[in-house]
C-alpha positions as CSV (number, residue, x, y, z in Angstrom):
1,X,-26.5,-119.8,137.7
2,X,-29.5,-117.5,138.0
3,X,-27.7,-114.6,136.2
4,X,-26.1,-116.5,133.9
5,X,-29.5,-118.1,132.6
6,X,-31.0,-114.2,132.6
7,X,-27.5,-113.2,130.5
8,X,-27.7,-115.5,127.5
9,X,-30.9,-115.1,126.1
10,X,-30.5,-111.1,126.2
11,X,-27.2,-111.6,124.6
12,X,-29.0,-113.3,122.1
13,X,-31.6,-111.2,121.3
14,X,-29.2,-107.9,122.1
15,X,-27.8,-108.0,118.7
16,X,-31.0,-108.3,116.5
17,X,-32.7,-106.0,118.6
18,X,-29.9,-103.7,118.1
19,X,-29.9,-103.8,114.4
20,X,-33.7,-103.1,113.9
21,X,-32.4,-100.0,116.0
22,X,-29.4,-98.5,114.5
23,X,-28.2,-95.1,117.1
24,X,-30.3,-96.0,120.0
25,X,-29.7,-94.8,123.5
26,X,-28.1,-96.7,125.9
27,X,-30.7,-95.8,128.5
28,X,-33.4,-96.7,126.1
29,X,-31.8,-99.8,125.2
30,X,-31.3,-101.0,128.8
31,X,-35.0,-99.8,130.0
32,X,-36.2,-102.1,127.0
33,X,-34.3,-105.5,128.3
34,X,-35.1,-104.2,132.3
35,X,-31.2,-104.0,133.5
36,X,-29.3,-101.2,134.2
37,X,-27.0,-98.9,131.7
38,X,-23.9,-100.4,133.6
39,X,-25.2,-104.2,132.5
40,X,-25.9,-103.7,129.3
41,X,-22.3,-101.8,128.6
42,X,-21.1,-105.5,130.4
43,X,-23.3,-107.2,127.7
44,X,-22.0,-105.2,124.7
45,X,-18.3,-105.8,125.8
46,X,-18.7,-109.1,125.9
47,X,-20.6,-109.4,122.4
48,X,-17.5,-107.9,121.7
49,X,-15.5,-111.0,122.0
50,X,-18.1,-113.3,119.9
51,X,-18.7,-113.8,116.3
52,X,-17.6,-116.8,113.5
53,X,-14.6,-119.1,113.5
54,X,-10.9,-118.2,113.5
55,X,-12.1,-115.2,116.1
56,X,-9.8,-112.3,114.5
57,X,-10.9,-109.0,113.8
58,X,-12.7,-109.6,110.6
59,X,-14.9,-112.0,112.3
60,X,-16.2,-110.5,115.8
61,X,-19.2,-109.0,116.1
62,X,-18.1,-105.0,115.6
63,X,-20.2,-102.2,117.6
64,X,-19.8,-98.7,117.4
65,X,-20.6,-96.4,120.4
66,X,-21.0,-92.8,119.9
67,X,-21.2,-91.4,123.6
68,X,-24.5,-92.5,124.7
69,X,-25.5,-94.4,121.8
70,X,-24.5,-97.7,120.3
71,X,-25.0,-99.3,116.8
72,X,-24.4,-102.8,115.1
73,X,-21.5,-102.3,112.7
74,X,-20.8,-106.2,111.9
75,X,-23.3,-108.5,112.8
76,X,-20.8,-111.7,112.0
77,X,-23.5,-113.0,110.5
78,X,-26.7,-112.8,112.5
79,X,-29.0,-111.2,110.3
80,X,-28.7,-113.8,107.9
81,X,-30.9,-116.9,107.7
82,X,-29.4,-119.8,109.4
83,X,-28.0,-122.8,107.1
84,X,-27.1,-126.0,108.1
85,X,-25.3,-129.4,106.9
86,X,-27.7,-132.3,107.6
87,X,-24.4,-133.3,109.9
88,X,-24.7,-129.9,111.6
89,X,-29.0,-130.3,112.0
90,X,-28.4,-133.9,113.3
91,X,-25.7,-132.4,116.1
92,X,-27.7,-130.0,117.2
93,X,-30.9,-132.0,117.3
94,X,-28.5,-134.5,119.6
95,X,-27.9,-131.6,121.8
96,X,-30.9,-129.9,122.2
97,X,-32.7,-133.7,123.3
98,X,-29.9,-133.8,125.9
99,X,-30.7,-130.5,126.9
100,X,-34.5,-131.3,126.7
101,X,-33.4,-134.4,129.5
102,X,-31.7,-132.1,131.9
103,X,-33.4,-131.5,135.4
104,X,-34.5,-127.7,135.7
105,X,-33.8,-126.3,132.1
106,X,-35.3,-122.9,131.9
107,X,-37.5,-123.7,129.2
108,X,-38.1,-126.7,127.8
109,X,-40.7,-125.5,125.6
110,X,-38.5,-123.1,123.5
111,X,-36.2,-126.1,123.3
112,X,-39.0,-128.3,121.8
113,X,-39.9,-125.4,119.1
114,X,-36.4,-125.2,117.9
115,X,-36.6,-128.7,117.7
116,X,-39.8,-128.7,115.5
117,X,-38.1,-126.0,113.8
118,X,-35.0,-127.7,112.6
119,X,-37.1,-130.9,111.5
120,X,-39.5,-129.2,109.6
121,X,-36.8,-127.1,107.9
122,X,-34.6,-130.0,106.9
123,X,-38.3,-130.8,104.9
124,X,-38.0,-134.8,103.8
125,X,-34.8,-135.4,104.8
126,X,-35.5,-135.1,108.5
127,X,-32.3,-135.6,110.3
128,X,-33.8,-135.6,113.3
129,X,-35.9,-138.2,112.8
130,X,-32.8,-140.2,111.4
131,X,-31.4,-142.7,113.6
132,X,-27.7,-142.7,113.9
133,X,-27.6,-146.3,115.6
134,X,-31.0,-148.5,116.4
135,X,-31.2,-146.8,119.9
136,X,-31.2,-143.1,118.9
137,X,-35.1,-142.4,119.4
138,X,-37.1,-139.1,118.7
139,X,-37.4,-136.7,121.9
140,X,-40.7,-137.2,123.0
141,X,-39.9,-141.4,122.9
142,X,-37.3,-140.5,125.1
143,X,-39.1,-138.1,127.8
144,X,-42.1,-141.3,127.6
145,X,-39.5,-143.8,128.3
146,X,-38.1,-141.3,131.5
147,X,-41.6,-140.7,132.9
148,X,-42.5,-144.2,133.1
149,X,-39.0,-145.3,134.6
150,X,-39.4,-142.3,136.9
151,X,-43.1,-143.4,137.9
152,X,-42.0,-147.0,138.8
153,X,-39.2,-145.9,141.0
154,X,-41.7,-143.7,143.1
155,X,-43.5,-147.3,143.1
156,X,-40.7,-149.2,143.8
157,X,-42.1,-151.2,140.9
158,X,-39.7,-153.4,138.4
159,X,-39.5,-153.1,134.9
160,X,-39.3,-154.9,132.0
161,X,-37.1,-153.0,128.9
162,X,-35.6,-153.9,125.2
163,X,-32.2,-152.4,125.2
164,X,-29.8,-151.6,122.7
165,X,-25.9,-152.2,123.2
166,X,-24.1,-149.8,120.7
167,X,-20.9,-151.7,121.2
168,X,-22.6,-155.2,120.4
169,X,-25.1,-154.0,117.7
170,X,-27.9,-155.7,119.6
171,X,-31.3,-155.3,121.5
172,X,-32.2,-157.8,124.8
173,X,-34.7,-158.2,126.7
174,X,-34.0,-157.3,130.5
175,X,-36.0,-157.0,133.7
176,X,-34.4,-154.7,136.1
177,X,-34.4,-153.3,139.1
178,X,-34.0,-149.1,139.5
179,X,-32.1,-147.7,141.5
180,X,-32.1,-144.0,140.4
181,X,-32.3,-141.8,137.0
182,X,-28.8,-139.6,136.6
183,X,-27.8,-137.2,134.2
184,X,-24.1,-137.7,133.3
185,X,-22.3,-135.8,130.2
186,X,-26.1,-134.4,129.1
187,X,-27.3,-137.7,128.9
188,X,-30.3,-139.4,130.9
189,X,-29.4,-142.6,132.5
190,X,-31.4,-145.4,133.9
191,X,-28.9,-147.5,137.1
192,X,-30.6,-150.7,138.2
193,X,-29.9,-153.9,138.9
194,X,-29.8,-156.2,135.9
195,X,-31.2,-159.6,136.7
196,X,-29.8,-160.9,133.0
197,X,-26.2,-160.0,134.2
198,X,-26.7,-160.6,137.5
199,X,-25.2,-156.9,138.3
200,X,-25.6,-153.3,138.4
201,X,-25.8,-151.5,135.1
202,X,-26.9,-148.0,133.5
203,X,-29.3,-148.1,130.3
204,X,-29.3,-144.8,128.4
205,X,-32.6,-143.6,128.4
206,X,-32.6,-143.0,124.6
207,X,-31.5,-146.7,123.8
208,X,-34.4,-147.7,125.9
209,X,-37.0,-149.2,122.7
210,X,-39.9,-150.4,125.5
211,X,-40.3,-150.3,128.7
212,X,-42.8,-151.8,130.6
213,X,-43.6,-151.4,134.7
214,X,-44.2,-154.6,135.9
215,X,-46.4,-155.8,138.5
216,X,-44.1,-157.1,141.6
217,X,-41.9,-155.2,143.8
218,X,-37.8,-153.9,142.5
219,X,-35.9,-155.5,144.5
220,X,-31.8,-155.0,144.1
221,X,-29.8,-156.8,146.2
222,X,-28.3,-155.4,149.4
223,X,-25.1,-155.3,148.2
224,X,-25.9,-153.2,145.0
225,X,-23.7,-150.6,144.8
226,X,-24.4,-147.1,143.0
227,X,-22.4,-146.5,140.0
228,X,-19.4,-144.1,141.1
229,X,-19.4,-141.3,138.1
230,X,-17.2,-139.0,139.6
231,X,-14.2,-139.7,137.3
232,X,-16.9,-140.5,134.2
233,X,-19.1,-143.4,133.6
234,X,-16.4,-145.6,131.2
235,X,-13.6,-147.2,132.5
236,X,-11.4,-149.1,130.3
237,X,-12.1,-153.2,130.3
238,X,-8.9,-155.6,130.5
239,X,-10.5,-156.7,127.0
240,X,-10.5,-153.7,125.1
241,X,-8.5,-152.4,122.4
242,X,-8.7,-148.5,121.4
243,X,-8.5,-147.0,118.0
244,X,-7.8,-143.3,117.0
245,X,-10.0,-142.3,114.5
246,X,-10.0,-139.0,112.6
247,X,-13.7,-138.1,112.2
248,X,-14.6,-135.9,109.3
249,X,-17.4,-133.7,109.5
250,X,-20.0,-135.9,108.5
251,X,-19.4,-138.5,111.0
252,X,-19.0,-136.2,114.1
253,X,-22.1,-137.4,115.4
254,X,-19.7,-141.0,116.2
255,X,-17.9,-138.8,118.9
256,X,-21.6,-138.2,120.3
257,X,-23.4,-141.2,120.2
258,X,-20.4,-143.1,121.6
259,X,-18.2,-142.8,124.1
260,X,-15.2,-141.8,122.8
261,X,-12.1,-140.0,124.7
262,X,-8.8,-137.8,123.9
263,X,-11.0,-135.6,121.3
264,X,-9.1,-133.2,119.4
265,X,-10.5,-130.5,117.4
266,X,-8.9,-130.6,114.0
267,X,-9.3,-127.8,110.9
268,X,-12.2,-128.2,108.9
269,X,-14.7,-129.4,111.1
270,X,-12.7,-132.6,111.9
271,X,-12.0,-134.2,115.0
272,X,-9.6,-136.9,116.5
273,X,-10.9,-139.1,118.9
274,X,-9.7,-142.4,120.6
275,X,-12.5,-145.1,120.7
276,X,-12.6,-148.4,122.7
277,X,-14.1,-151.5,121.6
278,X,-14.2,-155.7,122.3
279,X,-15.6,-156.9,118.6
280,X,-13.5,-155.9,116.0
281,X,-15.9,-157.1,113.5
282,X,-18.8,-154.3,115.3
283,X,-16.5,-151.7,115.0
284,X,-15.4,-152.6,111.1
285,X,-19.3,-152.3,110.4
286,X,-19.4,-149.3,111.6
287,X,-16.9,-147.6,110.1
288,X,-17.3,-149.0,106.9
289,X,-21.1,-147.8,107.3
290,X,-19.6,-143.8,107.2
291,X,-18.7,-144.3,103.5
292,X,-14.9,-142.9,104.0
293,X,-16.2,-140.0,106.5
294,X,-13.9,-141.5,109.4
295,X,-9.8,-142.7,108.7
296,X,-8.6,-145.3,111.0
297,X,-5.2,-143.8,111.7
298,X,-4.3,-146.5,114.4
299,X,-4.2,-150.0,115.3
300,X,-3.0,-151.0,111.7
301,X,-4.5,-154.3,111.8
302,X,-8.1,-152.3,112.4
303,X,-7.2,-150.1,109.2
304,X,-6.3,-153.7,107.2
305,X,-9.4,-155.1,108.3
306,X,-11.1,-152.0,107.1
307,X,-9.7,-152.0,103.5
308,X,-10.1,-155.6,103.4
309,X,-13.9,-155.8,103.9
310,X,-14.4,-152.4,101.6
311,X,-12.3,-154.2,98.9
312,X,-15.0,-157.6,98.9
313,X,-17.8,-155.8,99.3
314,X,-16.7,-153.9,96.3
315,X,-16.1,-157.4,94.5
316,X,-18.9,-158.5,95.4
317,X,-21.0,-155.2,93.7
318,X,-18.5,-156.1,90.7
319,X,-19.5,-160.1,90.3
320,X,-23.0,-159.1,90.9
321,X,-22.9,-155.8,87.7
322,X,-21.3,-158.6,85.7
323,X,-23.5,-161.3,86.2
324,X,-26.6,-158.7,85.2
C-alpha cells in the first residue's frame, strides 16, 4: 500500500514534469523523483497504458525514448486546463469528501485544496456547495459532525442528532447510543443503538444536520448486535420494490448519493442502475426533480406514474399561464 501511495502521485506529476523537459536523461529524470532508472522505466510503461476514453492508440499517452532519453509525444491531454460539467465538479467534490473521511489518507490537506479549488472555479454556481438531497452537507460540516461523534464514544457519552432519511424525504429527531464509526463504500458511518426504533441502526455521517453529546451515559442494550457489512450494508426489505433506471449524465450523482446496485456503464456518460424503494410517491419526486435526466425503463407502473404526475404538473403551469 506504501508503494502504491509513493507511485501515484509521481505518475502524476511524471508527465508534466516531462514535458517542461523535452530529451531529458533517464538518470536525471530518476535522480529528480529519488527512485532508481529501473522504476522510473516501470513508471513510463505503465503511463503507457493511460490516457482519455475509448483507450486506443490515438488516445494513450505516447512517449518516445531515444536510448537514454525519453520525451512526451502525446500528452492525451494534460497540458491543457482542466474543464468540467457542473455534474462532473459535483462527482468529484462527492468523492474527494469521501476520501477526506477515510482513516489514514496520505494527505488530507492536498485533498481539501482541490476541494477549494474546484468550488472557487465553478465561481457562483458552486456545486459543491449544492446539495443533492437535504443531507448532503459541505466537508468541513461533515469532519465537525465525525469529531464530535468520535469524542462522545471515547466518553461513552449519548447523543442527540437530526437525521435525514433519503428514502423517506425526512429529518427526525433521535437520541442514540454509539457503538462505533465505520467506513463502508468511502462513506463515514455512525452504528448505535436507536432509542426511536428501538434497534440498531447506521446514520451516514453527512446526513447528520446536528448532533449534540448529551450529558448521561450510552447505554445499548446487551443484546445489540454490530451491523454485519461483509456482504454490504443494504439488504433487500420484504417491502421493497426495485426499479432500473438509466441515469444520464447529469443525474449520475443518484447512483452516488443512494444506494443503488447492478450499475452498468452505458456510452455517453450514462449509467444503468437498479434502485430499491418502499414509497412510490418519494421515488416519483425524485425523479421527476432530474427534469428528464433519468428514464424509468422498468416497473411500468413506476414509468405511468411518472408521466402522469409530469403531465398535471404541466396542466397545472398551463391553468395557471392562462389564468394570468
Amino acid at each position: 500500500m506504501s508503494a502504491a501511495q509513493d507511485r501515484l502521485p509521481r505518475l502524476l506529476a511524471l508527465v508534466p514534469y516531462l514535458l517542461a523537459r523535452p530529451g531529458i536523461l533517464i538518470d536525471e529524470a530518476a535522480a529528480d523523483f529519488g527512485v532508481t532508472a529501473r522504476q522510473l522505466r516501470k513508471d513510463l510503461e505503465l503511463l503507457w497504458m493511460c490516457g482519455l476514453p475509448g483507450y486506443g492508440p490515438g488516445d494513450l499517452i505516447d512517449i518516445s525514448f531515444d536510448e537514454d532519453t525519453v520525451t512526451v509525444a502525446f500528452d492525451a491531454g494534460m497540458r491543457r486546463p482542466l474543464r468540467l460539467t457542473g455534474a462532473e465538479a459535483t462527482a468529484l467534490l462527492v468523492a474527494l469528501r469521501a476520501l477526506l473521511e477515510t482513516p489514514g489518507v496520505a494527505d488530507a490537506d492536498a485533498i481539501r485544496r482541490a476541494v477549494a479549488k474546484i468550488e472557487s472555479a465553478a465561481g457562483q454556481a458552486r456545486p459543491g456547495g449544492v446539495a443533492v438531497g437535504l443531507g448532503v452537507r459541505e466537508a468541513e460540516g461533515t469532519a465537525r459532525v465525525r469529531e464530535v461523534v468520535q469524542s462522545a464514544l471515547v466518553a461513552g457519552l449519548a447523543l442527540r442528532i437530526s437525521y435525514y432519511t433519503a428514502s423517506k424525504d425526512e429529518v427526525t429527531e433521535r437520541t442514540v447510543d454509539p457503538m462505533r464509526v465505520l467506513i463502508v463504500d468511502g462513506r463515514g458511518y455512525l452504528e448505535a443503538w436507536c432509542r426511536r426504533a428501538d434497534g440498531v441502526r447506521l446514520f451516514r455521517l453527512d446526513r447528520v444536520d446536528e448532533v449534540v453529546v448529551l450529558d448521561e451515559r450510552a447505554a445499548p442494550p446487551p443484546y445489540a448486535e454490530p451491523t454485519d457489512t461483509s456482504e454490504g450494508l443494504f439488504r433487500a426489505a420484504p417491502d421493497q420494490r426495485s426499479a432500473r433506471l438509466l441515469l444520464r449524465p447529469d443525474a449520475r450523482w443518484v447512483a452516488e448519493y443512494y444506494p443503488v446496485e447492478d450499475v452498468e456503464e452505458l456510452d455517453g456518460g450514462q449509467l444503468r442502475v437498479r434502485m430499491r424503494y418502499s414509497d412510490t410517491s418519494w421515488i416519483v419526486r425524485l425523479l421527476l426533480g432530474q427534469g428528464g435526466e433519468v428514464v424509468v425503463e422498468e416497473p411500468a407502473e413506476l414509468a405511468r406514474a411518472v408521466r402522469e404526475q409530469a403531465a398535471a404538473a404541466v396542466a397545472r403551469v398551463d391553468r395557471h399561464l392562462a389564468a394570468t
